[in-house]
PLY file of the C-alpha trace (Angstrom):
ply
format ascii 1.0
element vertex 485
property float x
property float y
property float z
element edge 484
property int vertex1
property int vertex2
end_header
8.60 -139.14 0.55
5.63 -140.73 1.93
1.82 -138.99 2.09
1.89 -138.04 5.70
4.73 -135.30 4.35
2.34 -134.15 1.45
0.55 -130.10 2.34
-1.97 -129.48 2.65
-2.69 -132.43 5.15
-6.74 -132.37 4.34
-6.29 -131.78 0.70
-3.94 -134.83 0.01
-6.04 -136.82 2.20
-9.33 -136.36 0.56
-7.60 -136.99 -2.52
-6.28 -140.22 -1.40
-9.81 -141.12 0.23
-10.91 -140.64 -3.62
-8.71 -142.85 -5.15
-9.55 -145.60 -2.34
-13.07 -145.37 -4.45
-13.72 -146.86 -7.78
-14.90 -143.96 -9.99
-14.34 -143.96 -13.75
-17.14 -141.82 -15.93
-20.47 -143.20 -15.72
-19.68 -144.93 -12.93
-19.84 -143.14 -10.13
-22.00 -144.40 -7.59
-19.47 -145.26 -5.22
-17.89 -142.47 -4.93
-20.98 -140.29 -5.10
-22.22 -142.49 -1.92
-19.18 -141.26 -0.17
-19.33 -138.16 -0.54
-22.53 -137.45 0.83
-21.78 -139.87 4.14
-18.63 -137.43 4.25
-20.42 -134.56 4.31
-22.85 -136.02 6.71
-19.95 -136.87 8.79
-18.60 -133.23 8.51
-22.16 -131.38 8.70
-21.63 -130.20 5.88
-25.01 -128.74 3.67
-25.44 -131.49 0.82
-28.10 -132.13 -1.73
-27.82 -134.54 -5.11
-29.52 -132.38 -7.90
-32.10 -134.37 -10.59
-28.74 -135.52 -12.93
-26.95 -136.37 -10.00
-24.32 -134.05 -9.33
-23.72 -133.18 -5.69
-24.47 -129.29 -4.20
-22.40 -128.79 -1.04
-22.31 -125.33 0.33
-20.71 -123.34 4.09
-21.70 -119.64 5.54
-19.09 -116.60 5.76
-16.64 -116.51 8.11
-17.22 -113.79 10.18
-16.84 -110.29 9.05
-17.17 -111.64 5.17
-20.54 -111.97 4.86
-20.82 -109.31 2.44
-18.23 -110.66 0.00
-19.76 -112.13 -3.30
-20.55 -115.98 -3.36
-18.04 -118.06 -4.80
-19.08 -121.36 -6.30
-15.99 -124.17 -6.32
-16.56 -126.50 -8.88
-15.18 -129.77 -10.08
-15.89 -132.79 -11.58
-15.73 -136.43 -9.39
-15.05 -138.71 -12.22
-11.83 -139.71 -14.22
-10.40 -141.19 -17.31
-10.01 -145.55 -16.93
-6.97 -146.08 -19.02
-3.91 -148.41 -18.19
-1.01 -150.16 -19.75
-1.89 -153.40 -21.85
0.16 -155.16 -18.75
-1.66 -153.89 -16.17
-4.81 -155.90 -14.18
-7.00 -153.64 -13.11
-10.77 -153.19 -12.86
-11.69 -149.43 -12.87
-15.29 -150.60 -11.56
-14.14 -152.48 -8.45
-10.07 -151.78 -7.90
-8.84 -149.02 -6.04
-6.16 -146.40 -7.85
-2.44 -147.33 -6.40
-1.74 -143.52 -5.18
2.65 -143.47 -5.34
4.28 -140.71 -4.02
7.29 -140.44 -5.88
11.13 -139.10 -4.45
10.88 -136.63 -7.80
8.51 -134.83 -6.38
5.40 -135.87 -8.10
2.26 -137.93 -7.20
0.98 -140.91 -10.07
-0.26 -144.01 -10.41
1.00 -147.43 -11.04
0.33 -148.12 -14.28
-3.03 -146.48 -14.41
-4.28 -143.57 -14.66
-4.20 -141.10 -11.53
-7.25 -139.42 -11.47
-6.15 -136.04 -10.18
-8.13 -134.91 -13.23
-10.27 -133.32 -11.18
-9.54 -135.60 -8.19
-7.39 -133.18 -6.53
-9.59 -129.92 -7.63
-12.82 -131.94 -5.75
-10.15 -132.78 -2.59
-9.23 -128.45 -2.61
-13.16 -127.70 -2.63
-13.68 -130.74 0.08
-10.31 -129.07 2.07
-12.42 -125.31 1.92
-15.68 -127.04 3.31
-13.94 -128.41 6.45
-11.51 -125.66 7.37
-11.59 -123.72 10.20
-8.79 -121.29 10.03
-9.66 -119.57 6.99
-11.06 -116.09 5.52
-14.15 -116.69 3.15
-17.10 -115.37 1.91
-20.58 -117.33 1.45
-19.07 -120.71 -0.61
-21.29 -123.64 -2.64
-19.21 -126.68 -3.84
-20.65 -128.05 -7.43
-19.28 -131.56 -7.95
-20.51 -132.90 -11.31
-20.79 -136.14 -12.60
-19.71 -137.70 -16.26
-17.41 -134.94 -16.98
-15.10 -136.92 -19.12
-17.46 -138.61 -21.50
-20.11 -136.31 -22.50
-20.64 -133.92 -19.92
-23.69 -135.23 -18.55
-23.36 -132.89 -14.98
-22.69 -130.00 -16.55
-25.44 -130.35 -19.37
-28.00 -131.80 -16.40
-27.49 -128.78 -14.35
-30.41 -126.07 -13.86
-30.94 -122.99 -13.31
-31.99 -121.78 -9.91
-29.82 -124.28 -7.99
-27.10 -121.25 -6.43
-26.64 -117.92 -5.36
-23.30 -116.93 -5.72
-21.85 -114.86 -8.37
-18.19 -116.19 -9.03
-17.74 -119.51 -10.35
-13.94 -121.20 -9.89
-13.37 -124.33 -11.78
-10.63 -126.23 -10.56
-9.97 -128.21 -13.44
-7.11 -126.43 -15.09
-3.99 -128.57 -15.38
-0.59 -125.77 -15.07
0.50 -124.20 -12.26
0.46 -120.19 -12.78
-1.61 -120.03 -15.27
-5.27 -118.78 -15.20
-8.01 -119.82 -17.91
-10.61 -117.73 -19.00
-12.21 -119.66 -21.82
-12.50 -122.56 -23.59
-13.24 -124.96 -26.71
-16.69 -126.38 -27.60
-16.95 -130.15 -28.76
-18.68 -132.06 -30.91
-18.85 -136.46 -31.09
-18.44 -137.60 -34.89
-19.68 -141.37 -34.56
-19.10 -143.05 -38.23
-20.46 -146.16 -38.60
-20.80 -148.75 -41.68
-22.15 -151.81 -42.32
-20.09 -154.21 -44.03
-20.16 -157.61 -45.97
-18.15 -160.56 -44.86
-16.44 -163.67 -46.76
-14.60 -166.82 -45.65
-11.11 -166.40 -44.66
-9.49 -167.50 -47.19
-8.01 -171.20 -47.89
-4.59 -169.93 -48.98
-4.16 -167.45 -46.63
-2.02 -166.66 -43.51
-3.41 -164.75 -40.36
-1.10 -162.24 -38.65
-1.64 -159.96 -35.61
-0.88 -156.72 -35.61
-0.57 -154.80 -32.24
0.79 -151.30 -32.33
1.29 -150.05 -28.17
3.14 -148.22 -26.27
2.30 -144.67 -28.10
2.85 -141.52 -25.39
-1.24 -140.73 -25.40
-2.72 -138.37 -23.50
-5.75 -135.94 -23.61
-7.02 -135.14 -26.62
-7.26 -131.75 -26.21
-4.78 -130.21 -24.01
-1.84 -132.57 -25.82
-3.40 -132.71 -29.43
-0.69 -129.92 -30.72
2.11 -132.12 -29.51
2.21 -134.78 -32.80
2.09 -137.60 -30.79
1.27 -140.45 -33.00
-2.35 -142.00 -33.46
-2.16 -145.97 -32.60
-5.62 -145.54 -35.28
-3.68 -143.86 -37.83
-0.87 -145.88 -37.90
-2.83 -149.14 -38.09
-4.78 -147.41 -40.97
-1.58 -146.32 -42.88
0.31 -149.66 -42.41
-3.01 -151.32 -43.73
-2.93 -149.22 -46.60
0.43 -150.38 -47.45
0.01 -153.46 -46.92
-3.06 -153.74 -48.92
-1.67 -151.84 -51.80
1.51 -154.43 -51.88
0.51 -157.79 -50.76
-3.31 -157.86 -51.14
-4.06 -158.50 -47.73
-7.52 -158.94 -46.35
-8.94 -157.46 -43.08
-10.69 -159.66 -40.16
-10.81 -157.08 -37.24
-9.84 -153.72 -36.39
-9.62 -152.83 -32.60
-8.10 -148.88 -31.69
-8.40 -146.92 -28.98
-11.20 -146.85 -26.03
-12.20 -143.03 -25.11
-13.19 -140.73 -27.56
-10.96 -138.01 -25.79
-7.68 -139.79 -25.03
-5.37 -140.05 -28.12
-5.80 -143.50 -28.95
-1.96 -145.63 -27.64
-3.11 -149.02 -28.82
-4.25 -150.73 -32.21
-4.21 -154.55 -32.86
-5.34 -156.19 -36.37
-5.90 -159.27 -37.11
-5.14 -159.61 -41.36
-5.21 -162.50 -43.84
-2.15 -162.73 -45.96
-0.90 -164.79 -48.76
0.38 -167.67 -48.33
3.08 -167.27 -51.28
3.09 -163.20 -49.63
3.72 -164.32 -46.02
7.57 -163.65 -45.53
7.88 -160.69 -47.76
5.10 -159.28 -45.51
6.40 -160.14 -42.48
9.52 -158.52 -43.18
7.72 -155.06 -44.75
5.82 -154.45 -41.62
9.29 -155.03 -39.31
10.80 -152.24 -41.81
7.68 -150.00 -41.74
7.84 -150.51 -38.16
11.47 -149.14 -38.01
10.20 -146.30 -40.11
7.11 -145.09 -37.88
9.46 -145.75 -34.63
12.02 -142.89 -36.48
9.53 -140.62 -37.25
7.98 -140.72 -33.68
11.13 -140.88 -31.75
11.05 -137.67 -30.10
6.97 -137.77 -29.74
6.54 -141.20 -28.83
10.39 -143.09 -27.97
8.50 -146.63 -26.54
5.98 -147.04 -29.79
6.21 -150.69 -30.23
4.90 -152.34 -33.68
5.14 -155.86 -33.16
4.01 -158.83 -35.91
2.90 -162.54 -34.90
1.12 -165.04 -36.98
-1.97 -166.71 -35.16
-4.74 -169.18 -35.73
-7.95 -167.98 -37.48
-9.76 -171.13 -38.10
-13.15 -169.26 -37.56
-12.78 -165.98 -38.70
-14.17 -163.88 -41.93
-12.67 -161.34 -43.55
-13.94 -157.79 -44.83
-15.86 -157.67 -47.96
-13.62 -156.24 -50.80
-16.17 -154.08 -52.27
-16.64 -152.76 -48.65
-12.78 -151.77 -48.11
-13.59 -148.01 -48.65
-13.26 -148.81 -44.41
-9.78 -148.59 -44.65
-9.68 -145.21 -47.28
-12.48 -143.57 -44.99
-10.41 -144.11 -42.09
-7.24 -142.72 -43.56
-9.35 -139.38 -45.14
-10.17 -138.60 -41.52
-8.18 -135.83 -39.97
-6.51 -136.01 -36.69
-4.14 -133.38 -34.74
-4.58 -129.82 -35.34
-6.42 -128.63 -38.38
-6.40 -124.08 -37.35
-4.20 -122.37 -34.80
-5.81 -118.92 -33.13
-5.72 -115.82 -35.05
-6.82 -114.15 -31.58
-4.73 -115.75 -29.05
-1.21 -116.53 -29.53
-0.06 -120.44 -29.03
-4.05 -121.93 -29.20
-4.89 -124.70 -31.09
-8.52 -123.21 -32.50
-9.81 -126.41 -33.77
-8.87 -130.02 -34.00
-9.97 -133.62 -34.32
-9.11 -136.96 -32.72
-9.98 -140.01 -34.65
-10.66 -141.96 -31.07
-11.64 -144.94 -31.59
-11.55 -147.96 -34.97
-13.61 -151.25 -34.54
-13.92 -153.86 -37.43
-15.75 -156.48 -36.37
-18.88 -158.55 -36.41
-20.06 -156.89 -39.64
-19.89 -153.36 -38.47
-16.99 -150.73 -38.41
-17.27 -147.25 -36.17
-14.78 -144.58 -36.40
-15.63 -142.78 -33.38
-14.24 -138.70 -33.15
-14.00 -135.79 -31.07
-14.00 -132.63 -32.74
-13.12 -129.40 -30.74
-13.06 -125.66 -31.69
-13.33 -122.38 -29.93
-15.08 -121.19 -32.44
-18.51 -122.60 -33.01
-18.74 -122.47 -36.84
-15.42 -123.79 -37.81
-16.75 -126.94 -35.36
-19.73 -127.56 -37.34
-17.52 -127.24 -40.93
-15.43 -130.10 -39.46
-18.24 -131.88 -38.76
-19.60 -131.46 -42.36
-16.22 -132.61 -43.66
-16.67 -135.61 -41.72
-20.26 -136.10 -43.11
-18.48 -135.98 -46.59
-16.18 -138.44 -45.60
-18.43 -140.91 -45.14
-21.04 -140.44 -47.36
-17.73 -140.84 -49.95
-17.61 -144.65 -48.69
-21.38 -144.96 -48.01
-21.39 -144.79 -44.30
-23.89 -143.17 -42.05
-22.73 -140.42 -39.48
-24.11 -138.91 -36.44
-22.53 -135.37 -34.85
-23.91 -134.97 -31.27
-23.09 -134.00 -27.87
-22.32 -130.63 -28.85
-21.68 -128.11 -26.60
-20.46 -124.38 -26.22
-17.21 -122.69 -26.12
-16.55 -119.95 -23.18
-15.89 -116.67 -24.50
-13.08 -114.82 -22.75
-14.15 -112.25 -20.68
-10.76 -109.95 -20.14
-12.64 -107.42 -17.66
-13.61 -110.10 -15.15
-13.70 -108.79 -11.52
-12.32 -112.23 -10.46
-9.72 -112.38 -13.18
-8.09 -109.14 -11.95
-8.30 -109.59 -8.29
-6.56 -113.05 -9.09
-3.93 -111.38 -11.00
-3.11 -108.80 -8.40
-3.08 -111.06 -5.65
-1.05 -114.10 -7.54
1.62 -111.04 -7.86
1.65 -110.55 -4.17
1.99 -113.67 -2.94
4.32 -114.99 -5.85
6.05 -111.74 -7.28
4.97 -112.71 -10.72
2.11 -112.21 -12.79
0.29 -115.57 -14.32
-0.41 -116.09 -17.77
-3.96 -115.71 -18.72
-4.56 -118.13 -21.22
-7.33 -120.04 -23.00
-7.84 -124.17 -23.40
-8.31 -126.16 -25.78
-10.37 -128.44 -24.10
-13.71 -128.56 -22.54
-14.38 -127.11 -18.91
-17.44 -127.06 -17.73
-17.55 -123.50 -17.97
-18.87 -123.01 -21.29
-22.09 -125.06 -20.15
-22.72 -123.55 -17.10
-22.01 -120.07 -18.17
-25.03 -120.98 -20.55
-27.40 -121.69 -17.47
-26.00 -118.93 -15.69
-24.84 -115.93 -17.60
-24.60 -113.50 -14.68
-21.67 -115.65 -13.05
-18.19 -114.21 -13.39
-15.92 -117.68 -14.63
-12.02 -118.47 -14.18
-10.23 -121.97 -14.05
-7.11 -122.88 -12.73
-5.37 -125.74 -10.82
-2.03 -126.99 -9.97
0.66 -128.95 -12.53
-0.76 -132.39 -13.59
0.74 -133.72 -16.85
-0.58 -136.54 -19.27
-3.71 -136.82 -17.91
-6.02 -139.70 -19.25
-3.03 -141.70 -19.51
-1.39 -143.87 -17.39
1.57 -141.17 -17.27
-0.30 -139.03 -15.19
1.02 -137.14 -12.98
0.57 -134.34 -10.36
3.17 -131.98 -9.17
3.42 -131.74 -5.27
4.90 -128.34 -4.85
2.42 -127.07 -7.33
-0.97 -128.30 -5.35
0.20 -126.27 -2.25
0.75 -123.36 -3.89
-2.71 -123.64 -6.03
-4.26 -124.49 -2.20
-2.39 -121.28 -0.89
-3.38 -119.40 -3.91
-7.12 -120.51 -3.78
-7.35 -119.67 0.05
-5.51 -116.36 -0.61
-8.36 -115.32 -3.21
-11.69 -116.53 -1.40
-9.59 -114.16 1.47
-9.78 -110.92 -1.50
-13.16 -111.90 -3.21
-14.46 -108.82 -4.04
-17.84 -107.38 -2.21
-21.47 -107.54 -3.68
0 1
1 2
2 3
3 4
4 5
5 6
6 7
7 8
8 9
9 10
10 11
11 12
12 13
13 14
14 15
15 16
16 17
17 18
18 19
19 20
20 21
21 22
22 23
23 24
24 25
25 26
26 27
27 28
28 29
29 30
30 31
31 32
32 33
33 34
34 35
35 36
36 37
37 38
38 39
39 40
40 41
41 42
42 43
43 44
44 45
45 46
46 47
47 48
48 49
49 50
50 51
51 52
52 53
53 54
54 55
55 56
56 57
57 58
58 59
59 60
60 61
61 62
62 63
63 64
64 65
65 66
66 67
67 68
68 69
69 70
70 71
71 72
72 73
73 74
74 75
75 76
76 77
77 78
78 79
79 80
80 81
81 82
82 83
83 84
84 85
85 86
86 87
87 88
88 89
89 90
90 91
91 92
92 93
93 94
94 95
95 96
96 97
97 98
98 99
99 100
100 101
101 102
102 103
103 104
104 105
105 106
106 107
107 108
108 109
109 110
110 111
111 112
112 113
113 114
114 115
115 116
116 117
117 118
118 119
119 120
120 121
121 122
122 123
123 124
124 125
125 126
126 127
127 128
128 129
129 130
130 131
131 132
132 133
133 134
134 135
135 136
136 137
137 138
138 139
139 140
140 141
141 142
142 143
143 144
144 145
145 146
146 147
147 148
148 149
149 150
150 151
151 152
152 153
153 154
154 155
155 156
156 157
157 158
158 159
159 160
160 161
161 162
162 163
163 164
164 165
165 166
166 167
167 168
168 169
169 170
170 171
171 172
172 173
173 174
174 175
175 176
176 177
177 178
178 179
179 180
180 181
181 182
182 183
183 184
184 185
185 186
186 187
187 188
188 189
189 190
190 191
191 192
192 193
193 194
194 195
195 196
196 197
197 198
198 199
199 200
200 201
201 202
202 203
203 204
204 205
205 206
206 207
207 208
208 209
209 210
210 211
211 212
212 213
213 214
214 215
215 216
216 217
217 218
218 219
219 220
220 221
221 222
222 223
223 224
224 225
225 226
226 227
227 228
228 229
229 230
230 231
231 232
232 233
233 234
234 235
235 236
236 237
237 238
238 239
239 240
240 241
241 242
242 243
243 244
244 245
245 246
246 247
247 248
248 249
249 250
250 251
251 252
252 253
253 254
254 255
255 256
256 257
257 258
258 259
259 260
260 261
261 262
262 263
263 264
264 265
265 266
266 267
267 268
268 269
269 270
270 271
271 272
272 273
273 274
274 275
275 276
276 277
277 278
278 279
279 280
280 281
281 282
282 283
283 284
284 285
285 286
286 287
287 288
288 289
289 290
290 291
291 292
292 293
293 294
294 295
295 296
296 297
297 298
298 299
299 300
300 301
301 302
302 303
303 304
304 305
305 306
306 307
307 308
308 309
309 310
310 311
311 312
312 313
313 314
314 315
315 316
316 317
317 318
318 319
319 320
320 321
321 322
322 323
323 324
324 325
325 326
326 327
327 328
328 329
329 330
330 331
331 332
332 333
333 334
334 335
335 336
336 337
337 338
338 339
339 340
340 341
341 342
342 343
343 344
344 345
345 346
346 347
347 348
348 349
349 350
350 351
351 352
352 353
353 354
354 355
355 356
356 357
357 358
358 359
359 360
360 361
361 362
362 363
363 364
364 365
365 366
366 367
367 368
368 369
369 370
370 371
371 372
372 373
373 374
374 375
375 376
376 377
377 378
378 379
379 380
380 381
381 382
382 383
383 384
384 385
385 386
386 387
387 388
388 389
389 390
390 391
391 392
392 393
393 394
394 395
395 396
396 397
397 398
398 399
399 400
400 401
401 402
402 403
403 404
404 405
405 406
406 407
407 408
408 409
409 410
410 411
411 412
412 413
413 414
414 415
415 416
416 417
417 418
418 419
419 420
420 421
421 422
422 423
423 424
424 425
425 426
426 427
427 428
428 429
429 430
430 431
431 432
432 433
433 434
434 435
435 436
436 437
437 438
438 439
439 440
440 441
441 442
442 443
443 444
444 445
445 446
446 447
447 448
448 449
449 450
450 451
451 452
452 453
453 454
454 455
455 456
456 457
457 458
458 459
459 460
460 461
461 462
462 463
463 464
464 465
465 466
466 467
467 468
468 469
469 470
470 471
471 472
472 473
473 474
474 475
475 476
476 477
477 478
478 479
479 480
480 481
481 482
482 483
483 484
């Protein structure tokens, strides 16, 4: 299958346009640039708000002018993760777009960016079209999405008219969203004393790889396994058995991907050095069994290397290690309100040990507000237990599900039309955007949905193609049955 077969024609090719264009979070200049010659080049309304998010917006068609205004929304940048084998500069390379015989659309060996590449290419497809049925439509394209939110937070009031906000950012096919988890950052960080590595010791590498990944909220109830917690449980072992010391720490890179990759670098025993060797090739055996069905290509591989220059952790300042393990990671509450939600949950993103300073970097998430905060507070225990300072910021609102939304039900009825079927009306347990904006504008009427992309913010992303034409059928469908002001 190549991309000239993939429908809709305009959507697929704005999407592969955007993945010509380097555009990881905050850095999206380039694509940003783009998009407003594009719109130029299509004479098509465009204005870059104070935060930098990009306002795009198209009259009726005729004969709809009296339909409310629908607002398309999306956000332009995307998760830079790729395999450990993989060159690739997110900054300057474009993303290889492969169209694959099994009917879906990914990357090679990065991520694919159709988190929310492909919701931006639908709202960029509605701008240009000239055989469709719409009311008044405004395009919000927001910036920094994926590591803090900055768009969405940046955005003020005043800036539309219309009443119906669609995010496009929704991830199954079928399935329409009508609320969401809040977030919260929990950035540990300790200060730590540092000795010679010692004369009669050994120094090993520790690389742990190859873990399944994947967003941190909308795959956190799977079990896949935590590259940080592993390292921090085979640490703990080995600590506990062959007195090992610890040089650096290095886990994860994006507070909400689930971390794949861990490497240590630890100073063993001389006399200790075989018998440790061969514990971490059994422990390695055991974590491979217990993640087999999670995670079946978790690697745990052992190497000794030179350390001629490097220190080693303080042993008064090892409550590191214990700290780390006492953090909780996966789910921690399932919904009492909506059957099959993960409530609240934390991901212990990302473990540095080096230069004198540790961070344990987190991402808490709840749908309800309160039980976020008391997560938050057990995290402040945490480290207060091992006499490290904590910061909890970039909150930011839930969305509260509003089950008598015009837009929900006219979605429902006409999703059973066109599909004989009725969707599932679900919440996430992730952040949309729709929890902020709702905040800055309360009168609009909020859904989410999108077409089938799996693993996203790893490189096993994926996007189904049958699944974006019927979202882009679906979509055009609606804006066809918005209801009237």
């Amino acid at each position: 299958m190549s991309k000239q077969g993939l429908q809709p024609k305009a959507l697929w090719d704005n999407f592969s346009n955007i993945c010509s264009i380097p555009h990881p979070s905050k850095h999206e200049e380039k694509i940003v640039a783009w998009l407003e010659k594009w719109a130029k080049e299509n004479n098509i309304a465009c204005r870059k708000d104070a935060t930098g998010n990009l306002i795009m917006s198209k009259p009726a068609t005729k004969g709809m002018e009296n339909r409310k205004g629908v607002i398309l929304q999306g956000h332009i940048d995307m998760v830079p993760q790729k395999n450990s084998d993989k060159t690739h500069d997110f900054e300057k390379d474009p993303i290889e777009m492969v169209v694959g015989e099994d009917g879906w659309v990914r990357a090679n060996g990065t991520t694919l960016g159709a988190d929310n590449g492909i919701g931006c290419a639908a709202a960029m497809a509605i701008l240009t079209a000239k055989d469709l049925e719409h009311g008044p439509i405004e395009v919000l394209i927001t910036i920094d999405e994926e590591t803090g939110m900055t768009g969405a937070f940046g955005l003020q009031a005043g800036e539309f008219k219309g009443d119906i906000l669609m995010n496009l950012d929704s991830e199954t096919e079928g399935e329409l969203y009508v609320g969401c988890a809040g977030g919260l950052d929990g950035s540990i960080e300790k200060i730590y004393h540092t000795e010679p590595f010692p004369n009669d010791a050994k120094a090993y590498r520790i690389f742990i790889s190859k873990a399944e990944g994947g967003h941190s909220g909308m795959d956190i109830h799977l079990g896949r396994a935590n590259a940080n917690k592993l390292m921090t449980r085979l640490l703990m072992k080995s600590i506990e058995e062959y007195n090992i010391r610890i040089a650096t720490i290095h886990g994860g890179s994006l507070r909400n991907a689930i971390p794949r990759e861990a490497e240590a670098i630890v100073a063993v025993p001389v006399a200790q050095a075989a018998a440790f060797e061969q514990m971490v090739a059994a422990f390695a055996n055991t974590l491979k069994k217990e993640f087999a069905l999670t995670d079946p290509k978790l690697e745990i591989e052992i190497q000794p290397v030179d350390a001629p220059n490097e220190v080693v952790v303080n042993e008064e300042d090892m409550q590191i290690l214990q700290m780390a393990y006492a953090i909780p990671h996966g789910v921690l509450r399932m919904s009492n309100s909506m059957k099959d939600l993960v409530e609240t949950s934390n991901n212990f993103a990302i473990f540095t040990v080096e230069n004198g300073k540790a961070e344990l970097i987190n991402l808490i998430r709840s749908s309800v507000d309160s039980a976020k905060d008391a997560v938050g507070e057990k995290m402040k225990a945490i480290a207060q237990m091992a006499s490290a300072t904590i910061s909890l910021t970039g909150g930011y609102p839930g969305w509260n599900p509003n089950m008598k939304s015009p837009i929900l039900n006219t979605m429902l009825d006409v999703y059973k039309k066109m599909f004989n079927k009725t969707p599932e009306v679900k919440a996430i347990h992730a952040g949309l955007e729709c929890g902020l904006l709702g905040g800055v504008y309360p009168n609009w009427d909020m859904i989410s949905f999108g077409p089938t992309i799996q693993n996203p913010h790893s490189p096993s992303e994926r996007v189904n193609i049958e699944s974006v034409e019927k979202f882009w059928n679906f979509l055009t469908q609606t804006l066809k049955n918005v209801p009237t002001k």
